[in-house]
N, C-alpha and C positions, 0 to 999 in steps of 0.2 A: 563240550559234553552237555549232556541235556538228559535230567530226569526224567520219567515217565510220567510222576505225578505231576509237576509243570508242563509239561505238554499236553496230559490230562484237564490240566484247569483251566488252561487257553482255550481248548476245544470243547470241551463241558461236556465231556463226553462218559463210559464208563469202561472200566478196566476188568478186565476178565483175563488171570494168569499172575504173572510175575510184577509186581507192583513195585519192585529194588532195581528194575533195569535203568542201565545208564545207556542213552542212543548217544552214537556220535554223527549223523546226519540222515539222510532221504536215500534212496536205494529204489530202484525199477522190482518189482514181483517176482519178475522172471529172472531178474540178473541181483537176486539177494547179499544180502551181506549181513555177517554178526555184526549185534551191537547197530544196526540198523533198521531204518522206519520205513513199511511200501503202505501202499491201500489197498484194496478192491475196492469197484466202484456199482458191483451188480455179482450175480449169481452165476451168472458166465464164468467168473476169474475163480470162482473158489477151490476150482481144481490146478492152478498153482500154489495153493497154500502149503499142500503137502510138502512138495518137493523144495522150495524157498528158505533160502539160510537166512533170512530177515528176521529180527528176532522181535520185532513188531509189527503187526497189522491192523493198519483202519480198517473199519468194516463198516457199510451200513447199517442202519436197522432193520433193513427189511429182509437181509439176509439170512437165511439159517446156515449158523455156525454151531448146530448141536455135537455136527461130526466133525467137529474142527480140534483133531486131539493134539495137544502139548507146543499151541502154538500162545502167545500171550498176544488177546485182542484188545484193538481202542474202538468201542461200540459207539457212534454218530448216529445222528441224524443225515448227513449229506456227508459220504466218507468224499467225495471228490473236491468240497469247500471247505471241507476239513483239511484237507493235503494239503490245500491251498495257503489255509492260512499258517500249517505248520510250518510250511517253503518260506512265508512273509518272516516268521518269527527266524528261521536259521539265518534265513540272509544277512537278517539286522543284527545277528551276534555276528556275523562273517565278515563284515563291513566295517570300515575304521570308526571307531566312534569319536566324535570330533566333539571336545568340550569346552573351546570355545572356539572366537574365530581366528581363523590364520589367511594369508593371503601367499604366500609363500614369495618368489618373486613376479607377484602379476603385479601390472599398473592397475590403481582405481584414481578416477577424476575426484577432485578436493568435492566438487558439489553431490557426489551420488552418494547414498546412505546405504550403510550395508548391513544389516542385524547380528541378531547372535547367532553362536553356534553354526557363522557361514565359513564353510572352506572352498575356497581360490585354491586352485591348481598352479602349474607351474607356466610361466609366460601366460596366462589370462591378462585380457585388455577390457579395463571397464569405462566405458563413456563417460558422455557428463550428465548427472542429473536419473542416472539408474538407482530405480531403489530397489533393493533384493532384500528381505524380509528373513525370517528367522530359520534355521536348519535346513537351509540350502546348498546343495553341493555343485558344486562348478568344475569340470574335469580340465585339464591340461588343453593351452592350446583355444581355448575358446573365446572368441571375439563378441563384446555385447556392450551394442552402440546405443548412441543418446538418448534419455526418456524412454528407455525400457521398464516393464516393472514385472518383478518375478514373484510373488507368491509366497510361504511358509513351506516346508517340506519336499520344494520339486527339486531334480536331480538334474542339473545339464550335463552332458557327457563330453568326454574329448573333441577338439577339433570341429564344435556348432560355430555357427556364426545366426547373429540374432542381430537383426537392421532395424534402427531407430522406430520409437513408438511402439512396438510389442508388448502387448501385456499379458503373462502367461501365471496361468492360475494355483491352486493350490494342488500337492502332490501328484506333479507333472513330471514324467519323464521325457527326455529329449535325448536320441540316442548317439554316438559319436556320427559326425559326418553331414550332420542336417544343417538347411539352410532355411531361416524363417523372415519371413519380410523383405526377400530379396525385390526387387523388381519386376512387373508381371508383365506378359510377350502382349504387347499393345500396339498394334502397326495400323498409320492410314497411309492409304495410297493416291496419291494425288493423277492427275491426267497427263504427266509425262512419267508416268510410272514410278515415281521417286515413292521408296518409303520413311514413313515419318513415324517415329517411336514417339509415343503418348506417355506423356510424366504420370507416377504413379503417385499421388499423393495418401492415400486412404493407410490402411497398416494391417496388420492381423491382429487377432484376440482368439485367444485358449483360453477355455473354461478349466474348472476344475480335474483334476483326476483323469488325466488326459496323458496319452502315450502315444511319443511320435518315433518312428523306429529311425535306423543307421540311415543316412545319406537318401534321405525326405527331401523335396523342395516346397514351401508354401509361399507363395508368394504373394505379397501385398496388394490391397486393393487398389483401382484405380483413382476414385473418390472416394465412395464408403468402403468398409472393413471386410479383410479377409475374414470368418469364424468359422472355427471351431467351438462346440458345446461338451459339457460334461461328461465324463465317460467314457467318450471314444478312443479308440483303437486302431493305430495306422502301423503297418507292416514297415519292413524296410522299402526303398527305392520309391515311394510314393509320389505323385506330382499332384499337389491340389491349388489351382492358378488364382488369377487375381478375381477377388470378389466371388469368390463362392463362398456358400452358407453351409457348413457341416450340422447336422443338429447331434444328439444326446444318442451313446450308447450304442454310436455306429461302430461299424469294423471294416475296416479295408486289407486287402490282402496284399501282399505283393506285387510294385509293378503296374498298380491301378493309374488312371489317369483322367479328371476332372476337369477340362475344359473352364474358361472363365464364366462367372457369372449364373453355375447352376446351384441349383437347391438343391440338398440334399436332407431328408428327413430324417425324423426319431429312427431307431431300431433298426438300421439299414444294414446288409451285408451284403459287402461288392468281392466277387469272385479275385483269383490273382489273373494279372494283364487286362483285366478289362478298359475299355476305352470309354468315355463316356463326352459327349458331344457339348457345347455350351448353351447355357440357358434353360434349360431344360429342368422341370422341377421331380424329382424323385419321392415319392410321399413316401410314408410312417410304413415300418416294418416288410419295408420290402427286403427279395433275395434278387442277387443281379450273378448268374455261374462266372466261371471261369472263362476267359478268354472270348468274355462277350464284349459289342460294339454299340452301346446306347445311341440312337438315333433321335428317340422320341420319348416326352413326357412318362413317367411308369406310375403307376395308380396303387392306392394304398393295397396292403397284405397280396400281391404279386410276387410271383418267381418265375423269371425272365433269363434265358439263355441265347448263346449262338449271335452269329452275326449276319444280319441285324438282330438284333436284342426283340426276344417274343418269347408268350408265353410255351415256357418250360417243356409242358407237353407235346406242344403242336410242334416245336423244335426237334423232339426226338423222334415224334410220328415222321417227320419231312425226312430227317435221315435216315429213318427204315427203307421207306420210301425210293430214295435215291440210293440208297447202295442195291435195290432191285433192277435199276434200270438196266444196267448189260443185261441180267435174266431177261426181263419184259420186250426189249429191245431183239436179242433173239430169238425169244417166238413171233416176235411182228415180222421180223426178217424171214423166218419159217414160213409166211403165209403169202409170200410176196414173188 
């Protein structure tokens, strides 16, 4: 259960209505509930407020709720980072709270060092010489081998495997299924055709405040380091291969696929399935659509679709374009 006035002082926001309600969680606008929290996030939505059994509403500021009768509002500045942070605060009551550490039945090696307030899952395997740091959670089932180092606050989830040398930063999530510092697809080919696998010596690095979704593979560089930077955001099913550079406050979608050895810059967002070819540098704030094919370099603040990967526009011109051709084709055929 959850005051209003507490959720009020989180969000600093102001209360207009019933200042005694007790919420007991989050609730969609449209699909309300008593005793529960939605938002709007614009002037569009406020014609759900009426009919909504939610017995509280975020609101922007910049909305007018003068005809907003017998609803109790939470006045924001940004009702949707508002919601946000409301979601951050329930989870953390929802969530076991772990007040010291427990290991449950997982192995840890006599030389790794583990902090406070860490909990081990059940069959966890820890290496030798991992240090895991303070209020870390480790889910069920999770493998993390020699000379790892995990961070203050980040969450590994069931069934990760984490390969020697990995250093993953602070309030990191890793989602069940992912595989980090695995071995990266390194083939020469010699003149009787034989293939020869290239040892991977290099590792990965996660920055801080980094989220890797269910059943990721990132895998270790060759020489130098797989990275990821701050802030970023990977979907489930993601592949980002050996020696590529992720930078700050990217987002990948689903399904994406990074080829070895590219750059990727600041503010990027790569569509879901896209392909992206190796080497190749991706600069600061670009947008890459859905189920496009990276061939070539992409140049800062770009939106780039289709396959091959081109600007956005010209993409969508070219498919006008072709889906005319039976028409165009049957008048040339008319003339002939």
């Amino acid at each position: 259960m959850f005051e209003i006035e507490k959720i009020n002082k989180i969000l600093n926001g102001k209360i207009h209505g019933n200042r005694d309600l007790i919420i007991k969680g989050p609730c969609g606008i449209q699909n309300g509930k008593a005793n529960h929290i939605s938002y709007i996030k614009n002037q569009k939505y406020v014609k759900f407020i009426k009919d909504t059994d939610a017995s509280v509403i975020i609101v922007d500021s910049s909305i007018d709720f003068s005809n907003i009768p017998n609803k109790t509002l939470l006045v924001v500045k940004n009702a949707s980072l508002s919601f946000i942070e409301f979601l951050k605060y329930y989870e953390s009551k929802k969530n076991i709270n772990y007040t010291k550490t427990s290991y449950g039945n997982s192995f840890v090696h006599s030389s790794s060092k583990i902090g406070e307030n860490v909990h081990l899952g059940n069959n966890v395997f820890i290496g030798e010489n991992v240090e895991i740091k303070e209020n870390v959670f480790i889910d069920n089932n999770t493998v993390i081998h020699n000379n790892t180092k995990i961070e203050k606050n980040s969450a590994i989830h069931a069934n990760v495997v984490i390969y020697r040398f990995t250093k993953i930063g602070e309030n990191c999530k890793i989602k069940s299924g992912s595989v980090i510092g695995g071995t990266g697809f390194g083939l020469i080919t010699d003149k009787d055709g034989m293939h020869h696998r290239i040892p991977h010596v290099g590792n990965v690095k996660i920055g801080n405040n980094v989220m890797i979704g269910s059943n990721c593979t990132i895998d270790r560089g060759t020489i130098d380091d797989t990275i990821i930077l701050d802030g970023t955001n990977i979907d489930n099913m993601v592949h980002i291969a050996h020696n590529v550079n992720v930078g700050k406050n990217c987002i990948m979608c689903a399904q994406v696929a990074i080829a070895g050895s590219t750059k990727i810059k600041d503010n990027v967002v790569i569509g879901g399935q896209t392909g992206i070819v190796d080497n190749l540098i991706i600069a600061d704030n670009v947008i890459v659509g859905p189920r496009s094919f990276v061939v070539k370099s992409i140049k800062s603040n770009s939106y780039v679709s289709g396959n091959p990967a081109r600007n956005h526009s010209d993409h969508i011109k070219q498919d006008i374009l072709i889906s005319k051709l039976p028409e165009i084709y049957k008048k040339i055929s008319n003339y002939e």
